[in-house]
VMD Tcl script that draws the C-alpha trace (Angstrom):
set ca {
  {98.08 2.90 95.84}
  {101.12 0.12 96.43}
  {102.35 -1.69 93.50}
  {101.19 -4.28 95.07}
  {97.42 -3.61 95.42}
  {97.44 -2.64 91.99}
  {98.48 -5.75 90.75}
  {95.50 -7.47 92.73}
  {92.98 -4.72 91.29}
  {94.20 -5.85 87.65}
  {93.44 -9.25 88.14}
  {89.65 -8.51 88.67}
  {87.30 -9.10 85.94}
  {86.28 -5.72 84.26}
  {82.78 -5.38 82.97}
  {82.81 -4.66 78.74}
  {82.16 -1.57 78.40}
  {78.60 -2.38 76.21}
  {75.29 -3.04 77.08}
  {74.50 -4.69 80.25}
  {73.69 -8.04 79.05}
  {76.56 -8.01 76.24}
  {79.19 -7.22 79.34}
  {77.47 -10.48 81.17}
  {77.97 -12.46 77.95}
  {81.67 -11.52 78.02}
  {82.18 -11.17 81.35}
  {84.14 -14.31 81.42}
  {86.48 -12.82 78.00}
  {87.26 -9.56 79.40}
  {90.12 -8.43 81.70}
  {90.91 -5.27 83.73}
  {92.36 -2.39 81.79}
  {96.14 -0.84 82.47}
  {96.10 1.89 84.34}
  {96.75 5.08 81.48}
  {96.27 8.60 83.07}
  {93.00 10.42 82.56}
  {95.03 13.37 82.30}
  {93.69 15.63 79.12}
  {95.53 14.44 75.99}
  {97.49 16.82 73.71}
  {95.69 16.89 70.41}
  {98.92 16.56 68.71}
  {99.52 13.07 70.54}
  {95.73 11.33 70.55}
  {95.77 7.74 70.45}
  {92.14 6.68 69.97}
  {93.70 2.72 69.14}
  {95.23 2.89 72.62}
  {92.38 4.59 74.09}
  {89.70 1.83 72.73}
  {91.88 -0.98 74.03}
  {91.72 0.42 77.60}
  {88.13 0.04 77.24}
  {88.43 -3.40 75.70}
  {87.06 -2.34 72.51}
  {89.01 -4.24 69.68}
  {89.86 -1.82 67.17}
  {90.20 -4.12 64.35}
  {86.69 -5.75 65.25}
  {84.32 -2.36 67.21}
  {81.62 -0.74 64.67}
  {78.58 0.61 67.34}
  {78.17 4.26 67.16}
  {75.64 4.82 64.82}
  {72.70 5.39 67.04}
  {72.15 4.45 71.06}
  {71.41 0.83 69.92}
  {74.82 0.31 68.91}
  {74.35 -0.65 65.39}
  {77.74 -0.14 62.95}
  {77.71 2.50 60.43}
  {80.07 0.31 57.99}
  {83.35 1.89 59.50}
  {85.56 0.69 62.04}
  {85.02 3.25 64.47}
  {89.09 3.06 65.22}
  {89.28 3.80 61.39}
  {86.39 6.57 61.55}
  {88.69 8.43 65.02}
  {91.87 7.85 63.18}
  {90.56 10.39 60.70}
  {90.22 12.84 63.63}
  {93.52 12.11 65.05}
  {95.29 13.22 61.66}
  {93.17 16.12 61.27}
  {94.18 16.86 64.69}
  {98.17 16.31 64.25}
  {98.33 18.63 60.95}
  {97.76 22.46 62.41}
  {98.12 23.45 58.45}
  {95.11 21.44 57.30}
  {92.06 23.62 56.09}
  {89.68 22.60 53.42}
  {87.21 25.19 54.59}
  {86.82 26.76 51.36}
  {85.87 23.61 49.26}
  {83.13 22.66 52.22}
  {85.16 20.57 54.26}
  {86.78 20.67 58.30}
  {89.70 22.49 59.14}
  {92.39 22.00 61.90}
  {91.71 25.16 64.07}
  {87.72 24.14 64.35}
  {88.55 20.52 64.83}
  {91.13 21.40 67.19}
  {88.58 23.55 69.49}
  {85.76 20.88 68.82}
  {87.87 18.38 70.67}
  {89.02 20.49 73.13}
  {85.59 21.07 74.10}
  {84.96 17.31 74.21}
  {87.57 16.22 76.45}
  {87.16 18.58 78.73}
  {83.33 17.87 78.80}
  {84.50 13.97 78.91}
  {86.88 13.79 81.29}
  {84.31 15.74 84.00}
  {81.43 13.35 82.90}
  {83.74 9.84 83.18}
  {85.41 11.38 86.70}
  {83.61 8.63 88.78}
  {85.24 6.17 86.02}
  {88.21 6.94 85.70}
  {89.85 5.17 88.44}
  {88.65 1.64 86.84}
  {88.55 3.22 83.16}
  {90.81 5.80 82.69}
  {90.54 6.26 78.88}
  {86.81 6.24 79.10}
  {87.03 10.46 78.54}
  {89.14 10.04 75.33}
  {87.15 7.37 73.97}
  {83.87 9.32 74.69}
  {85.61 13.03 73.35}
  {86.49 10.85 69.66}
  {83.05 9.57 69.40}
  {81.42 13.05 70.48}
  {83.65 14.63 67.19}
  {81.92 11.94 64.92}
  {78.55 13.30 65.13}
  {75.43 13.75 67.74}
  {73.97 9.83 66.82}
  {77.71 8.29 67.78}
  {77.25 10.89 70.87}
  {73.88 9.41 72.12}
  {75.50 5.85 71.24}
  {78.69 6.15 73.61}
  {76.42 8.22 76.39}
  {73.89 5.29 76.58}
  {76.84 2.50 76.91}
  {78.15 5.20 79.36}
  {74.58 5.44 81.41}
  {74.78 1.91 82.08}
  {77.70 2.55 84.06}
  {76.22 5.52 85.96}
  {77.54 8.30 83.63}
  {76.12 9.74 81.10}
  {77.61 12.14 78.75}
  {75.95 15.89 79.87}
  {78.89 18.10 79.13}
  {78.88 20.61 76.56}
  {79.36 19.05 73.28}
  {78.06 21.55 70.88}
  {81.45 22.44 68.76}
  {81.74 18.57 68.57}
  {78.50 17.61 67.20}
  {78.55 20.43 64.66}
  {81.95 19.38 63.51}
  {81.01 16.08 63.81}
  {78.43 16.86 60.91}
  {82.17 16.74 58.16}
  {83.30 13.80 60.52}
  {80.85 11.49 60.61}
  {80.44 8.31 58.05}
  {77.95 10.62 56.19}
  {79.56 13.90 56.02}
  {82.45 14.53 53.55}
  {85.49 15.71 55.80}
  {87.59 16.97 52.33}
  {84.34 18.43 50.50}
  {84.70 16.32 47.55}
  {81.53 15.51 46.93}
  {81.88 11.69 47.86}
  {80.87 10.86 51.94}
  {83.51 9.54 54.31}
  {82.05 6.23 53.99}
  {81.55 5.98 49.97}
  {85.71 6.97 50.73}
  {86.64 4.18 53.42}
  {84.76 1.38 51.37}
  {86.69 2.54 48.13}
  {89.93 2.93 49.46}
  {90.20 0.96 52.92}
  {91.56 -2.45 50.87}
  {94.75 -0.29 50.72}
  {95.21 0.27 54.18}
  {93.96 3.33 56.71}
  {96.96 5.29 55.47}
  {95.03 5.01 52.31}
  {91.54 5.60 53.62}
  {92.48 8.64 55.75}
  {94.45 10.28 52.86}
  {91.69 10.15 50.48}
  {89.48 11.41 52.69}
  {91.28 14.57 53.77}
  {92.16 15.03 49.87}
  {89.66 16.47 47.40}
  {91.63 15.38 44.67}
  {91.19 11.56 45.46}
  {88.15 10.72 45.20}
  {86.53 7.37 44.48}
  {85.16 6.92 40.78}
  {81.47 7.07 39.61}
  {81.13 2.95 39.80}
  {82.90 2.80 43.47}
  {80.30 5.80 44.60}
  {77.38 4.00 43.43}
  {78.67 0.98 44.68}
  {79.53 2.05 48.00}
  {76.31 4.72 48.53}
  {74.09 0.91 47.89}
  {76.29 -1.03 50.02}
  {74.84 -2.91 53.07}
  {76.89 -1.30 56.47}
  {78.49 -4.42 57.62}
  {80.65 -4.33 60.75}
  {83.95 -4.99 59.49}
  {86.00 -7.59 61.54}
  {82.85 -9.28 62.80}
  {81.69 -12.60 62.08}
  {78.38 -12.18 59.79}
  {75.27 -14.61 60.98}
  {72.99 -14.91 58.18}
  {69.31 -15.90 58.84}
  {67.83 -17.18 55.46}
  {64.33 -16.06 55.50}
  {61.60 -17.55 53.62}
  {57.62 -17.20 53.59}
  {55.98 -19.51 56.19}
  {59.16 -19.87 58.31}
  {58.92 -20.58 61.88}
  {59.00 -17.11 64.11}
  {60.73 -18.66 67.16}
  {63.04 -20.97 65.05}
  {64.63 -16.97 63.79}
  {63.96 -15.28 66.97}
  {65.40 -17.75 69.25}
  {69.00 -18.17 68.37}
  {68.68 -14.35 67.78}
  {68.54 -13.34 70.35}
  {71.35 -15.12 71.72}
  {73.49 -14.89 69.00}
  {72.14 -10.64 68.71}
  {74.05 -10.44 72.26}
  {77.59 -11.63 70.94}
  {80.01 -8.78 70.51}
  {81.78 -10.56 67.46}
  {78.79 -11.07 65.61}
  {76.40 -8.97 63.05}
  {72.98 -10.59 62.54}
  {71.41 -10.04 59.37}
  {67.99 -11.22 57.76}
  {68.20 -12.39 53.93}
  {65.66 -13.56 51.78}
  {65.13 -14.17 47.99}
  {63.89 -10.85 47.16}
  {64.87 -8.62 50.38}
  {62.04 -6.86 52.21}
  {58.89 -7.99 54.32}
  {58.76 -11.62 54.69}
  {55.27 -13.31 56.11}
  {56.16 -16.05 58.98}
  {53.90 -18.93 59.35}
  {52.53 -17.15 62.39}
  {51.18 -14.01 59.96}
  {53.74 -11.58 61.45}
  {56.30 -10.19 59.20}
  {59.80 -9.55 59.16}
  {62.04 -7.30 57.20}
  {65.00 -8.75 55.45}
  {67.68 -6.23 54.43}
  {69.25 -8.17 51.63}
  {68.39 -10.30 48.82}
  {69.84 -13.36 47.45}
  {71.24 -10.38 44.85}
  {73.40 -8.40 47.25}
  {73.83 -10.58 50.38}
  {77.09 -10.50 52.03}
  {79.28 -13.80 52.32}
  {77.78 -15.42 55.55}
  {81.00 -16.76 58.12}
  {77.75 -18.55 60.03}
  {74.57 -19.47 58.13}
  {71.36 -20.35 59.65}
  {67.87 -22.18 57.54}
  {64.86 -22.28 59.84}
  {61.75 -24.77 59.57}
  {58.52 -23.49 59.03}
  {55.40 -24.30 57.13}
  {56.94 -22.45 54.51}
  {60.29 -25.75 53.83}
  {58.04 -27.93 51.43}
  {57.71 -24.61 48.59}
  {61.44 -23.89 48.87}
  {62.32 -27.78 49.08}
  {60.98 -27.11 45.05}
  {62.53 -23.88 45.14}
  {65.90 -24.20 43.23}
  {66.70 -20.45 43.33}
  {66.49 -21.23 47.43}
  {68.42 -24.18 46.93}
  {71.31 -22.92 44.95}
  {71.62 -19.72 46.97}
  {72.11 -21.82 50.56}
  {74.63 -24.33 48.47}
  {76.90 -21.71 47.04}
  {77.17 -19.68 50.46}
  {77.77 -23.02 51.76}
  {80.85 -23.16 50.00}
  {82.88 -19.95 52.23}
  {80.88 -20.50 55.31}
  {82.36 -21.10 58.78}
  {79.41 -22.90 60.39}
  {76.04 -23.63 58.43}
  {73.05 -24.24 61.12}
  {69.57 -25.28 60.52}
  {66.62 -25.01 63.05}
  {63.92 -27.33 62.66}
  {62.58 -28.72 59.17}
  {65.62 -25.89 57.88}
  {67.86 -29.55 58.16}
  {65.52 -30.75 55.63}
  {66.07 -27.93 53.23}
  {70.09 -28.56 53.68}
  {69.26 -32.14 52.81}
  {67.92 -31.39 49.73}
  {70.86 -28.99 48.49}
  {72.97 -31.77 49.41}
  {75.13 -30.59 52.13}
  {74.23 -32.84 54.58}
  {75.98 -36.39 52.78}
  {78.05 -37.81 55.00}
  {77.24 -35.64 58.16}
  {75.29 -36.49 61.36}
  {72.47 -34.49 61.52}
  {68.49 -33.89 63.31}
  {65.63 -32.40 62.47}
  {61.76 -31.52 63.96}
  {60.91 -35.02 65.29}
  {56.81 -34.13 64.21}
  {57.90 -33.61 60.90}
  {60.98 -35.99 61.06}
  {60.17 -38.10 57.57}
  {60.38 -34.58 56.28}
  {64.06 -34.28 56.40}
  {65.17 -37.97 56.29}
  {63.53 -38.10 52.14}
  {65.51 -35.84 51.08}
  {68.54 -37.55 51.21}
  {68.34 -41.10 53.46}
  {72.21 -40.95 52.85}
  {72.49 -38.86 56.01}
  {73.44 -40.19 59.26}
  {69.67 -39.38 61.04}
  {69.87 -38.73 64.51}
  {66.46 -39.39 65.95}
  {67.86 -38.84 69.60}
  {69.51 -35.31 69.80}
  {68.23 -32.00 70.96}
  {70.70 -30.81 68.18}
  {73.66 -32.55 66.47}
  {77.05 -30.96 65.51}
  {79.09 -32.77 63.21}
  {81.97 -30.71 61.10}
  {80.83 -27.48 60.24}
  {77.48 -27.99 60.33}
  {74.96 -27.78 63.42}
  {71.36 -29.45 63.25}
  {69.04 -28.42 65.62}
  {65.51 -29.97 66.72}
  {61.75 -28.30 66.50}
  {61.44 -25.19 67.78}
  {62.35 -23.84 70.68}
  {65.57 -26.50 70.53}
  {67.31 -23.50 68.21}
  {67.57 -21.22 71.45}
  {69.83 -24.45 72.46}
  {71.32 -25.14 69.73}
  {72.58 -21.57 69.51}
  {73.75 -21.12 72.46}
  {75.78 -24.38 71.68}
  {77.37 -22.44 69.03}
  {78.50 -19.84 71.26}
  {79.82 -22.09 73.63}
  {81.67 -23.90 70.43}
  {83.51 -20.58 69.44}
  {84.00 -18.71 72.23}
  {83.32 -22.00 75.66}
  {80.95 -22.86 77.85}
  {81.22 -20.88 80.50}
  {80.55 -17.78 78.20}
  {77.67 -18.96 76.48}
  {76.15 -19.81 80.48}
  {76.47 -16.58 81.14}
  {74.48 -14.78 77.92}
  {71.59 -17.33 78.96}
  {71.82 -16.41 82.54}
  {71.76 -12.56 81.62}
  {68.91 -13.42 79.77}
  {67.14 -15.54 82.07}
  {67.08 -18.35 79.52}
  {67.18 -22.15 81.29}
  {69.52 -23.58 78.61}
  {69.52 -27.47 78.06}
  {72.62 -27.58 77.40}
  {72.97 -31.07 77.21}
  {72.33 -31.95 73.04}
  {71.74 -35.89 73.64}
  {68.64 -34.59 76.20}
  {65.91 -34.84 73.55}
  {62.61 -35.31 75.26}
  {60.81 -35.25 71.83}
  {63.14 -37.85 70.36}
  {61.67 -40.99 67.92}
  {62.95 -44.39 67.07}
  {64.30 -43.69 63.22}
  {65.59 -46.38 61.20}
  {67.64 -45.46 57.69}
  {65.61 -46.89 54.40}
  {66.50 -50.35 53.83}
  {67.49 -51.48 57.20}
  {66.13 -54.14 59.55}
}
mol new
graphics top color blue
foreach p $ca { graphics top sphere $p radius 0.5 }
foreach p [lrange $ca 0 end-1] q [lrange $ca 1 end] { graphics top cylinder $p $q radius 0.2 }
display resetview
């Protein structure tokens, strides 16, 4: 191939290498990786970092191996093959006797894996030529981050059949649930405790039995929610009688987004009753909720109880306070009203239930023409199905237009994308005026 034609080649568009829709979401993001031989790797030299950025994984941002649906385990899963890269460049590690890996099994365990790898990516090499190393460090972390990589991989017409049974059995120490030094504390109860410090820190403590984290960080981090770090954390705030398609609509948009983690809260965590009778789980309570970077309040039936609700109220106002965006769907605006985060802002609401919003706090610039309404941080959407709009808006806010076209394309979703197009919209006038 001439230097030349090359050069064209890497000025293509390369498809992310993640689900089909997520790659059409990014498409626009993404560009062609350099050319790195697919030759097999000495173990003494890995470079998983390297490797994940020829995929156009970000290893300060990618957490999606712990089953086929690509949900994060909690661990950076640059941070989680870092661990096998040092296990891999010290031939005089063994910890067998207290329970834990050794060098010589890891060593053959890989071995296995790239070799299996590098014959399953051979069709992809030419356009992804660290594809094999990527899929040999997530083999070694256990057989759910296996089946994870292989069904991104099947997208692409190659799935991972090779022999891979010394890496799934040593993936069993390597994983964020085994306990690769046989101290008695997992590998992930040892990145959350010791991470803060650096992956020098996390990776020594892990391959040490005699640092450990103490009783309080165990119990801590055995009860901690697995949050993806380096992504952006969207918060739906659940509530009983909320709207299903106010949550599920900007969902599944926003579910598609590479940078984000969507999570469900509510007051008390657990099944939560929509106003259409079906039920959705929330994995975390007002009690143990993570600090949203994007909040979202949908409308439902459900807004005049927590509009009385001060536990509601004072939860939304103090996450307020570190959020990047805060978002409402429907009567949700009204609820923001009320908690007073709204004075001062432009800002819409369901145009049925339009009065709703505008008492709780006339102070608020009302906009009774607007499909939704951004204005500072904060992003007002309409009734209903306007959140699938308004959401995509979002996207389009962080990350342009022409990306957030393409997620609703991939999705087939006919996006108004226009937010002064409000066929639903009312004549509102502020109390007081003429």
């Amino acid at each position: 191939m001439t230097v030349r034609k090359r050069a064209r080649e890497t000025r293509k568009p390369a498809r992310h290498f993640l689900a089909p829709v997520a790659a059409l979401a990014v498409l626009a993001a993404c560009v062609a990786a350099p050319a790195v031989s697919q030759q097999p790797t000495s173990v003494a030299a890995v470079d998983f970092d390297a490797a994940l950025r020829g995929l156009n994984f970000s290893p300060s941002t990618t957490d999606g191996n712990l089953d086929p649906s690509s949900a994060g385990n909690g661990i950076l899963d640059a941070d989680e093959m870092a661990l096998v890269a040092a296990i891999l460049k010290d031939p005089s590690l063994d910890l067998k006797a207290k329970g834990g890996v050794d060098h010589a099994t890891v060593s053959a365990a890989f071995a296995q894996a790239q070799a299996s790898a590098t014959a399953d990516f051979q069709k992809l090499a030419s356009r992804y030529p660290t594809s094999a190393t990527v899929g040999a460090g997530y083999a070694m972390l256990g057989e759910p981050s296996l089946k994870s990589y292989s069904a991104m991989a099947s997208n692409f017409g190659a799935p991972m059949k090779g022999d891979y049974t010394l890496a799934i059995k040593a993936g069993a120490l390597l994983a964020h649930d085994g306990d690769a030094d046989g101290d008695g504390a997992s590998n992930r109860a040892e990145y959350l405790a010791f991470i803060g410090k650096g992956r020098d820190a996390y990776i020594k403590a892990a391959l040490s039995p005699d640092v450990r984290p103490d009783q309080t960080q165990t119990a801590q981090a055995a009860k901690a929610p697995m949050i993806a770090p380096g992504r952006k954390i969207v918060g739906v705030v659940l509530y009983p009688g909320f709207e299903v398609l106010d949550v599920f609509g900007p969902v599944e948009m926003w579910a598609y987004v590479p940078d984000f983690q969507v999570i469900m809260i509510s007051q008390n965590g657990g099944a939560v009753k929509s106003a259409q009778g079906v039920s959705t789980l929330a994995d975390y309570s007002f009690a143990n909720a993570p600090q949203m970077d994007i909040m979202m309040v949908p409308g439902g039936t459900g807004t005049r109880t927590e509009l009385n609700n001060p536990v509601f109220l004072d939860f939304i106002r103090k996450q307020n306070e570190k959020t990047q965006l805060t978002t409402s769907v429907c009567t949700g605006s009204a609820l923001l009203a009320k908690a007073g985060l709204l004075k001062g802002h432009k800002a819409t609401s369901n145009k049925n239930f339009f009065s709703l919003a505008t008492q709780q706090d006339p102070s608020v610039d009302w906009q009774g023409k607007a499909r939704w309404v951004e204005d500072g941080k904060f992003i007002t959407s309409s009734g209903v199905s306007a959140g699938t709009d308004m959401a995509l808006g979002l996207v389009a806010k962080l990350y342009g237009k022409e990306r957030a076209s393409l997620l609703a394309h991939s999705l087939e979703y006919e996006w108004n994308d226009d937010p002064t197009n409000d066929p639903f919209a009312v004549a509102y006038k502020p109390a007081g005026a003429q």
